[in-house]
SEROTOR-991548 format. One record per atom (N, C-alpha, C): residue in one letter; y, x, z. Coordinates in steps of 0.05 Angstrom, whole numbers, padded with zeros to 5 digits, always signed. Each point is the difference from the previous one (the first is absolute). Example, Ala and Ser with C-alpha at 12.3 -4.5 7.8 and 13.67 -1.06 7.14 Angstrom:
// residues 2
A-00114+00264+00156
A+00024-00018+00000
A+00024+00018+00000
S+00021-00007-00014
S+00024+00016+00001
S+00022-00015+00014
//
This chain:
// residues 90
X-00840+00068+00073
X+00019+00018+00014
X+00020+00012-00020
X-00010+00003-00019
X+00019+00020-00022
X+00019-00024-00014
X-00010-00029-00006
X+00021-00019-00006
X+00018-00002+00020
X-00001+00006+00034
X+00017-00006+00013
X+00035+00022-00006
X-00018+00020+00003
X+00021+00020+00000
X+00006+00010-00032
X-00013-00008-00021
X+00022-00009-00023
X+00026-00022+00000
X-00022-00019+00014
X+00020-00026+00007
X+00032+00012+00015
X-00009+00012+00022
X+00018+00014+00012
X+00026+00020-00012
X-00013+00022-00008
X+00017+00006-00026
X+00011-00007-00012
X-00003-00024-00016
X+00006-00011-00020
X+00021-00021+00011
X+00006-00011+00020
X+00015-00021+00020
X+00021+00020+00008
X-00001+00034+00009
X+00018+00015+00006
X+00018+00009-00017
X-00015+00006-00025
X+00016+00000-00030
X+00014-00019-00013
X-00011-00026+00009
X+00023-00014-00007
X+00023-00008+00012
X+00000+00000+00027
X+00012+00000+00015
X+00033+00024+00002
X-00010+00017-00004
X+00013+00029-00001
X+00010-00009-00029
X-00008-00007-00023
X+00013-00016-00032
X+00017-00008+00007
X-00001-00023+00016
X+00024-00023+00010
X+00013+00010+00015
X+00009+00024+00010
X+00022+00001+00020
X+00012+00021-00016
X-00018+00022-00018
X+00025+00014-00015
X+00013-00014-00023
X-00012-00025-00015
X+00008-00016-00009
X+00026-00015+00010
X-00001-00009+00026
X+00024-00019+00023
X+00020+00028-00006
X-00012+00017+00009
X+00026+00025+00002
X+00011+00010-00023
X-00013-00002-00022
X+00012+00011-00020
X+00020-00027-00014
X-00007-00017-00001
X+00024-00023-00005
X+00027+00001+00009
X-00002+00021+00025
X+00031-00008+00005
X+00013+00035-00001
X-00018+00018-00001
X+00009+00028-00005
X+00018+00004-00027
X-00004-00008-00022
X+00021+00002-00024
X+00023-00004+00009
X+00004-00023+00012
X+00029-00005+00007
X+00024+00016+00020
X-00016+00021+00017
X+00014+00017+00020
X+00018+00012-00020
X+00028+00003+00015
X+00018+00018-00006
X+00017-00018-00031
X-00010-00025-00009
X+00014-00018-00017
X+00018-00014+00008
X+00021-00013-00011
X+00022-00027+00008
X-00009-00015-00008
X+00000-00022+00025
X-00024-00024+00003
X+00030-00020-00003
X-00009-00025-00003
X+00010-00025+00006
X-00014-00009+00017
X-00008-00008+00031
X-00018-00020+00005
X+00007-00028+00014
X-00014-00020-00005
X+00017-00025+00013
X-00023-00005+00015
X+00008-00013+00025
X-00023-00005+00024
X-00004-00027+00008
X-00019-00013+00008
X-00004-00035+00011
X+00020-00012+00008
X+00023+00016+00017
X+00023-00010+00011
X+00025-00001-00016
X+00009+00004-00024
X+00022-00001-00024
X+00009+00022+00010
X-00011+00022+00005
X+00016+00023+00006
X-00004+00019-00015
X+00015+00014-00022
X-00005+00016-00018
X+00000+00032+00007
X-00001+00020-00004
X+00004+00029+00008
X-00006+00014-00026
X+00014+00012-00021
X+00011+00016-00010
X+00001+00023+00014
X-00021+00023-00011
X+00000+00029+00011
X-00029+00020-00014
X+00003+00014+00015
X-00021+00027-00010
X-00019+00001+00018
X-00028+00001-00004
X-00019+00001+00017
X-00004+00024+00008
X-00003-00001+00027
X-00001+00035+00003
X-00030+00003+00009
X-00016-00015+00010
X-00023+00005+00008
X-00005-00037+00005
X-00034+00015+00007
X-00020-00035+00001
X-00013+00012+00030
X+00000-00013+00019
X-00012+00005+00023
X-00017-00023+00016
X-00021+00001-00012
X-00025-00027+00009
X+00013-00026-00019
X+00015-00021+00018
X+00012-00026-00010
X+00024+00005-00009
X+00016+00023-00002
X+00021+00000+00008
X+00013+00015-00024
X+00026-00008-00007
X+00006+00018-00028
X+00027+00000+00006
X+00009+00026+00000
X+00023+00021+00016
X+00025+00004-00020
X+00022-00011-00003
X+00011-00003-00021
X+00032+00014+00012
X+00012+00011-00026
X+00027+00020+00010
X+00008-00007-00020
X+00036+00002+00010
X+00020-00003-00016
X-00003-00031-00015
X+00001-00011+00024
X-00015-00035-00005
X+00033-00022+00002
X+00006-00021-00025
X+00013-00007+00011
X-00008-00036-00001
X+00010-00012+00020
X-00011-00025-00001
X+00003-00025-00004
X-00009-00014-00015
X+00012-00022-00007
X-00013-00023+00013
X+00025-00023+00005
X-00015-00027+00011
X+00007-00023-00014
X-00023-00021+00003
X+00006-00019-00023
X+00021-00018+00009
X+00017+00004-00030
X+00027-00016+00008
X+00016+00009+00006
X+00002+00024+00010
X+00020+00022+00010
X+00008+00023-00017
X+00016+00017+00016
X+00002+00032-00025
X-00022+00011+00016
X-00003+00033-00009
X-00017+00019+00013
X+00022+00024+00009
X-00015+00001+00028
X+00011+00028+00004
X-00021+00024+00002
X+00008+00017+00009
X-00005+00031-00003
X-00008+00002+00026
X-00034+00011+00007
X-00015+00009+00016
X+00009+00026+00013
X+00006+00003+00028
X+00000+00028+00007
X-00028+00005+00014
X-00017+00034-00007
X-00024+00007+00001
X-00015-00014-00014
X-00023-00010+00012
X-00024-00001-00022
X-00010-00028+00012
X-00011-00012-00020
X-00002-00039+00008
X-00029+00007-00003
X-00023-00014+00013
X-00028-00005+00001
X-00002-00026-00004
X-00020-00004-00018
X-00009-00033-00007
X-00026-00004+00001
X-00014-00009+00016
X-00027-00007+00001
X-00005-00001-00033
X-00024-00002-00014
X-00007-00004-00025
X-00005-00034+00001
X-00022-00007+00024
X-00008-00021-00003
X+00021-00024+00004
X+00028+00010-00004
X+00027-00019+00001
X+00007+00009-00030
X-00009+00010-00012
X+00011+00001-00031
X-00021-00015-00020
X+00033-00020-00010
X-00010-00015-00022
X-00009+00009-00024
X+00020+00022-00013
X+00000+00021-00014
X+00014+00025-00005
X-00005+00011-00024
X+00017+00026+00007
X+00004+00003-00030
X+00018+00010-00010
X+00006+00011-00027
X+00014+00034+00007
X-00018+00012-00017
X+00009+00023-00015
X+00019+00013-00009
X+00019+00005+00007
X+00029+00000-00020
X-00006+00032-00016
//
């Protein structure tokens, strides 16, 4: 009985590890100028203003497409995460 609910414990703690772990990976970056380019050649240049579940909330975004110029986002552009190839730091 007492291995179960160590077991237990011990499956909840790690558990609860891995998600402030998932969350803290993308917290540094709030409120930085990102570069990010997405699956589709679509670039977005801007400031992250917040992370909301999948979703990363970006202002003063301007955008670029491959092959093209970029223009200038009015309000705030949302990009799924799981459509980003990467992201650089500026």
């Amino acid at each position: 009985m007492w291995a179960l609910i160590v077991a237990v414990v011990l499956i909840v703690f790690v558990l609860s590890v891995a998600l402030v772990a998932r969350w803290w990976t993308w917290k540094p970056v709030i409120k930085q100028r990102v570069l990010v380019q997405t699956d589709f050649d679509v670039t977005f240049s801007g400031v992250i203003l917040s992370r909301r579940g999948q979703l990363l909330v970006l202002g003063d975004v301007t955008v670029g497409v491959a092959g093209g110029d970029s223009r200038r986002a009015d309000g705030v552009v949302i990009v799924e995460r799981a459509r980003v190839t990467w992201m650089q730091v500026a």
